[in-house]
C-alpha positions as CSV (number, residue, x, y, z in Angstrom):
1,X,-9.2,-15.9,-20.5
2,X,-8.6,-17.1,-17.1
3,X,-10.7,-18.4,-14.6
4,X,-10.7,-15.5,-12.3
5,X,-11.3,-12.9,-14.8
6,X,-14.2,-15.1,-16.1
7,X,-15.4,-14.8,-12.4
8,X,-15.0,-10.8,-12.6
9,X,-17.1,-10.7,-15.5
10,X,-20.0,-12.5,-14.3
11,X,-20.0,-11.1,-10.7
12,X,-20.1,-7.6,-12.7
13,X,-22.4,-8.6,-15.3
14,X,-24.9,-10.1,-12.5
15,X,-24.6,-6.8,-9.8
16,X,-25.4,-4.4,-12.6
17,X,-28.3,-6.1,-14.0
18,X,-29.4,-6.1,-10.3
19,X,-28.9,-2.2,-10.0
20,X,-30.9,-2.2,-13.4
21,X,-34.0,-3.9,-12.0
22,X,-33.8,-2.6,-8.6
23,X,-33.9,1.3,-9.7
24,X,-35.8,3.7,-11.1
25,X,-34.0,5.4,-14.4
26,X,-35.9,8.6,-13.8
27,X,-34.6,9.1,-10.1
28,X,-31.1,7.9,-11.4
29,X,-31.6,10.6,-14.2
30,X,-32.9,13.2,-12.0
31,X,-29.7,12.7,-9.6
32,X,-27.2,12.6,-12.4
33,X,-28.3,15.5,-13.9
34,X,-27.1,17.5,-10.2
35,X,-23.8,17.0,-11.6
36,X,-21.9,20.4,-13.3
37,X,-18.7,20.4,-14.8
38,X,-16.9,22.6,-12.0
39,X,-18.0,19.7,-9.7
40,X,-17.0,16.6,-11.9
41,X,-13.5,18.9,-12.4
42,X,-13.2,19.2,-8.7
43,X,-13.8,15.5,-8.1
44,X,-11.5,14.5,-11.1
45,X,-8.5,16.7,-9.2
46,X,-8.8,14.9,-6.0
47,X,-8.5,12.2,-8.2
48,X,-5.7,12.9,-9.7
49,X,-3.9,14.2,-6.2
50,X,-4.6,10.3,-4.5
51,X,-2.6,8.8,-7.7
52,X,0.1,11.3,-7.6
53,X,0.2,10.7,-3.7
54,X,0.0,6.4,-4.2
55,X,2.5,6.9,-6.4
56,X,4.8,9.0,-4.6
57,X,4.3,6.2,-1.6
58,X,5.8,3.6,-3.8
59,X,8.4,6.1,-5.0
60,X,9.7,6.4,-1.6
61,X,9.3,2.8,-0.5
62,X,11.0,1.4,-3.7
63,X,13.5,3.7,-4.4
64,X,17.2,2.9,-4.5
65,X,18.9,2.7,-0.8
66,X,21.2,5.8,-2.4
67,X,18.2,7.4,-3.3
68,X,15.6,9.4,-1.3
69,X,12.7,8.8,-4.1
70,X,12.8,6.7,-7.2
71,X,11.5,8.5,-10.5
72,X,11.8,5.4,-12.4
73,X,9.1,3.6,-9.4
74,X,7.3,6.4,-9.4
75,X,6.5,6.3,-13.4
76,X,5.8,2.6,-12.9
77,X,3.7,3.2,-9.8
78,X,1.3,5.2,-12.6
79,X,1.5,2.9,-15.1
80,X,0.4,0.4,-12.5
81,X,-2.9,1.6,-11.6
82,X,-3.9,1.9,-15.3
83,X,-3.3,-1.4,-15.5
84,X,-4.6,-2.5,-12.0
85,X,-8.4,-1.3,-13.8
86,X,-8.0,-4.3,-16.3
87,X,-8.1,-6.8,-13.6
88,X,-10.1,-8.1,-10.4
89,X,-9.0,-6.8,-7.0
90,X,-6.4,-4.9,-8.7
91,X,-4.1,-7.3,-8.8
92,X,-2.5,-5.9,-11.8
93,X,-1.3,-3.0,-10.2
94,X,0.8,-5.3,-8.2
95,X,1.7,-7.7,-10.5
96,X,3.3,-4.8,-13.2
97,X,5.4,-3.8,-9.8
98,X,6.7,-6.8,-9.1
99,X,7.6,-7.7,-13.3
100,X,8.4,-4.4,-14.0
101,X,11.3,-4.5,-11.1
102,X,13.2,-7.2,-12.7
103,X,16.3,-4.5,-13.0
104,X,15.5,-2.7,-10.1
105,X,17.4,-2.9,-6.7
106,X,16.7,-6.0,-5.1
107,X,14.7,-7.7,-7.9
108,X,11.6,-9.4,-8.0
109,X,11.8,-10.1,-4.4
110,X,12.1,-7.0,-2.8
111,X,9.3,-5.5,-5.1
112,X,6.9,-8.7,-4.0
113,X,8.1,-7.7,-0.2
114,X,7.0,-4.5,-1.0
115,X,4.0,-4.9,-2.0
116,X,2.9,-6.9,0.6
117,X,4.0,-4.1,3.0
118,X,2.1,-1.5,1.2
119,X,-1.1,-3.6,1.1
120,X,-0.4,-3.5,5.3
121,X,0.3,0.2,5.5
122,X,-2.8,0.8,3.2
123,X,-5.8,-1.6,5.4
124,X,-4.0,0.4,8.4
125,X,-4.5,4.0,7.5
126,X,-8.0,2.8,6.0
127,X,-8.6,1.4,9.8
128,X,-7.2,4.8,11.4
129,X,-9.4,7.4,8.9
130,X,-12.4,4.9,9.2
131,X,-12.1,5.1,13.1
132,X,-11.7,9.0,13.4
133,X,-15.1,9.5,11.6
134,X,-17.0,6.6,13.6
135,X,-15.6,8.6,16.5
136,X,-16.9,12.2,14.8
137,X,-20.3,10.7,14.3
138,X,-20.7,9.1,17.6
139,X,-19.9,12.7,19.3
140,X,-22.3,14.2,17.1
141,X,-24.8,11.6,17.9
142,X,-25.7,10.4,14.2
143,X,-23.8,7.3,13.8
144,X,-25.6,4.6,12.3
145,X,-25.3,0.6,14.2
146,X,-24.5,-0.8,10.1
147,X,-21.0,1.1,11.0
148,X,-20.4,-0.7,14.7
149,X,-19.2,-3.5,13.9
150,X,-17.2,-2.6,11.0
151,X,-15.7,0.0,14.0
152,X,-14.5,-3.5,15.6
153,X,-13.2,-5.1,13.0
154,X,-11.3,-2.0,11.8
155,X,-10.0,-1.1,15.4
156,X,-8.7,-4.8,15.6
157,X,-7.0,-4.0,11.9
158,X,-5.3,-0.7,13.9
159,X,-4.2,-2.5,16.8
160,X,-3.0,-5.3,15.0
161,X,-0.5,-3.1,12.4
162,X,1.0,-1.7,15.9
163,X,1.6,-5.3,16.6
164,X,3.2,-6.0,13.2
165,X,6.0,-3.2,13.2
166,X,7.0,-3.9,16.7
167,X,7.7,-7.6,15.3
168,X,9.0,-6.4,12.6
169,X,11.5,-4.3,14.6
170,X,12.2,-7.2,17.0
171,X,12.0,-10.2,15.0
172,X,12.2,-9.9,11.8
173,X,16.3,-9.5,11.1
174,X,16.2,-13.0,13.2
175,X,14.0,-14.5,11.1
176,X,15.4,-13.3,7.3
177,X,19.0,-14.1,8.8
178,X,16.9,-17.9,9.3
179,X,16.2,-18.3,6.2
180,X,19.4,-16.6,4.2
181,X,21.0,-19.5,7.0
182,X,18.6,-22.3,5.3
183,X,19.7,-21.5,1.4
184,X,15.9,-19.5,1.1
185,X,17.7,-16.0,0.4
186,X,14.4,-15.0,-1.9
187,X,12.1,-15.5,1.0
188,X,14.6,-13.5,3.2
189,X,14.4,-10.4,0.7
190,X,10.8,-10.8,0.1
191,X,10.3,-10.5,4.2
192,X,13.3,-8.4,4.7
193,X,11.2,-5.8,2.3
194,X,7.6,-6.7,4.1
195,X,8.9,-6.2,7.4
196,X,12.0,-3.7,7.7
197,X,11.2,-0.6,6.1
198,X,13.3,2.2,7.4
199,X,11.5,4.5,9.6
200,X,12.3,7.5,7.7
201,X,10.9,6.2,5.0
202,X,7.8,4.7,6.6
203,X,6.6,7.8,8.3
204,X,6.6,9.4,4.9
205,X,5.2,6.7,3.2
206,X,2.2,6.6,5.9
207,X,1.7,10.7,5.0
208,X,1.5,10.0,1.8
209,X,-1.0,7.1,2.5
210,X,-3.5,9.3,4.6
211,X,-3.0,12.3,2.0
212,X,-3.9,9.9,-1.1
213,X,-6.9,8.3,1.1
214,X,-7.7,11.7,2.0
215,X,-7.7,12.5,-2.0
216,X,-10.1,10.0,-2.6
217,X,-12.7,10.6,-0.1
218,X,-12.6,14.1,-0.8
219,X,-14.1,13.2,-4.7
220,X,-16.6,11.0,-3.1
221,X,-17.8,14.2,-0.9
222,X,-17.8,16.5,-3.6
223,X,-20.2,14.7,-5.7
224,X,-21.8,12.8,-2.9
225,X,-22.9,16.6,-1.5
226,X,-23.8,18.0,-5.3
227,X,-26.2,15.0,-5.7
228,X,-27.7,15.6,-2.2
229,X,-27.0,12.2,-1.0
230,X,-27.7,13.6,2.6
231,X,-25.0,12.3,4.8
232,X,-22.6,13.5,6.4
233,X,-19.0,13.7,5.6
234,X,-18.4,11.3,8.7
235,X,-21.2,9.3,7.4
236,X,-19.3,9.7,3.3
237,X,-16.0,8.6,4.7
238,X,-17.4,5.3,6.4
239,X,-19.2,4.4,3.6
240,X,-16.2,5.3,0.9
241,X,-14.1,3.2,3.0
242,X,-16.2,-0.2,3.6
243,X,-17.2,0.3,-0.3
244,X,-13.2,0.3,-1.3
245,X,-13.1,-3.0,0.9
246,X,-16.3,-4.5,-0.6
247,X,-14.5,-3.0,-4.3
248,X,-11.2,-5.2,-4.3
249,X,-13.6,-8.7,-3.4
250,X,-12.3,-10.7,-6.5
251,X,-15.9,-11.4,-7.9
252,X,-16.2,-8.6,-10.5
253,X,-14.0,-6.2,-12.8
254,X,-12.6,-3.6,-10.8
255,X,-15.7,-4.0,-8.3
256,X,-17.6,-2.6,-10.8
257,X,-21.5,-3.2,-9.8
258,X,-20.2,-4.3,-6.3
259,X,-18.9,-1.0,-5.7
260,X,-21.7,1.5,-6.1
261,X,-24.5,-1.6,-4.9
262,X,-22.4,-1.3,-1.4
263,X,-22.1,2.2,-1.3
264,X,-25.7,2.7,-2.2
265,X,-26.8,-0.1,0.8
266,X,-24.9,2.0,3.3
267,X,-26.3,5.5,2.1
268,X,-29.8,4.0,2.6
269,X,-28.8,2.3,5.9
270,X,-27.4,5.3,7.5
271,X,-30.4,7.2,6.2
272,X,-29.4,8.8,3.0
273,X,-30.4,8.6,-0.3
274,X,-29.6,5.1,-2.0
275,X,-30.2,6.6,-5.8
276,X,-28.6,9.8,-5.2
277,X,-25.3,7.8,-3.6
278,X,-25.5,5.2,-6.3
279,X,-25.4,7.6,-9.1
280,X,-22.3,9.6,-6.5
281,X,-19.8,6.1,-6.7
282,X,-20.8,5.3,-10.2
283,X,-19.7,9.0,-11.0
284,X,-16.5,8.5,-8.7
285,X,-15.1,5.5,-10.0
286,X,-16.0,6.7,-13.5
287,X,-14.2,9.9,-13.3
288,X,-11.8,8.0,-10.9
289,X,-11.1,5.7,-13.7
290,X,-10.6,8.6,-16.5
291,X,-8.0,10.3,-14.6
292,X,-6.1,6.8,-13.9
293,X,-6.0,6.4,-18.1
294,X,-5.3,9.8,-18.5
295,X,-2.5,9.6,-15.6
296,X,-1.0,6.6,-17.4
297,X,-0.5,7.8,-20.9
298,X,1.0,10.5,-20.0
299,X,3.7,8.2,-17.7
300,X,3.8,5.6,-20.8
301,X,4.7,8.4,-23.4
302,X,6.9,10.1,-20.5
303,X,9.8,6.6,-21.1
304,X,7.5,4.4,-18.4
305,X,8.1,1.3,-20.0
306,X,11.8,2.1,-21.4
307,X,14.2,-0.5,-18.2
308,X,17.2,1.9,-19.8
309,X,15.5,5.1,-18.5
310,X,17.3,6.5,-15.8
């Protein structure tokens, strides 16, 4: 067992003996019990639309160059997340891409470049959606201050990706030609992949990043509004976000504990019901969780792990 998996399992040990001590069982009951099947269905389909739309984002972005989408990367993009829930900060999700791509095009290299760009595109469209309902709540005058300076930090987050693709587009070919001049051709492919993305390809690939965030958020409503967690869907969409921030800190398993303790805090601050939205994330990630399993059998026993499938 590794050191940082020891770390997960503390961190999620110690945050849901907290949420034990901290809350009362019969309100956590009481909320629970809101739940119906048609609404833990409906949450478990939006769940299943954000995987389906992650995984078509790194179908585009690592398909072949003859290729418009990869069905192999898409397949591995599935197994991925099942395998990202076994590990802190998800890290196995990007670690299966990057071994996994040993016989795809470009390697290891391009895969890790790849990665690191959809980590980028991800924080960015997080920033933009997180930013459209700060500026929804301020208009309707019920914005909370717990969400101002996350407002700032996630504007600098937008303005900053800007920055990145217009250095990408000017400097980047410079700087990869640099370092295939210097004998360091894997770091050129890594930031060849990280930085020049064509633009085809990155306008669908952002889509496909709002529509899967979108996905998401769309569960957390559902059951966040069948619970009565009394926000608003502005209100739902800040809180989902910082919570998927405060979720992939590598001090528990998955976040688990960390996630529905932040989401929970924010419900309360923003004055919502912190039992109600605790018993809404647990249920998220729960059924969010099910449908990644589910999601990956299906691509295992579909030939995900065969390298000969075509």
């Amino acid at each position: 067992m590794g050191w940082r998996t020891l770390v997960g399992l503390v961190g999620t040990g110690v945050f849901v003996a907290a949420l034990a001590y901290f809350f009362d069982w019969s309100s956590l009951w009481s909320s629970f019990t809101n739940l119906s099947l048609g609404v833990a269905l409906a949450a478990m389909a939006c769940s299943l639309a954000s995987i389906v739309f992650l995984s078509m984002r790194w179908a585009i972005l690592a398909a072949p160059t003859t290729a418009s989408i990869g069905m192999r990367e898409f397949r591995d993009a599935f197994l991925a997340q099942m395998v990202g829930l076994l590990t802190p900060a998800a890290v196995g999700t990007d670690a299966y891409r990057v071994v996994i791509a040993g016989d795809r095009e470009g390697g290891r290299s391009r895969a890790v470049g790849l990665v690191l760009f959809e980590r980028i595109l991800g924080v960015a469209v997080y920033a933009y959606i997180f930013l459209g309902a700060y500026i929804l709540a301020v208009s309707d005058g019920s914005i909370s201050p717990a969400y101002d300076i996350s407002a700032l930090c996630f504007a600098g987050l937008g303005v900053g990706f800007c920055f990145f693709l217009l250095g990408s587009r000017l400097f980047a070919r410079r700087l990869a030609a640099w370092f295939v001049d210097h004998r360091y051709d894997k770091v050129a492919s890594v930031l060849e992949a990280a930085t020049i993305v064509a633009s085809s390809r990155l306008l669908v690939a952002f889509v496909l990043s709002v529509l899967a965030t979108g996905s998401w958020l769309a569960s957390i409503t559902i059951l966040s509004f069948a619970i009565d967690v009394g926000l608003s869907a502005a209100d739902l969409t800040m809180a989902g976000i910082i919570t998927e921030f405060a979720r992939l800190l590598p001090i528990s398993i998955q976040g688990i504990g960390v996630r529905e303790a932040t989401f929970a805090s924010l419900a309360r601050e923003s004055g919502g019901d912190p039992t109600a939205a605790l018993v809404a994330g647990a249920a998220a990630y729960a059924l969010h969780s099910a449908v990644m399993i589910g999601a990956g059998a299906v691509a295992r026993f579909s030939g995900g792990l065969r390298r000969n499938n075509v």
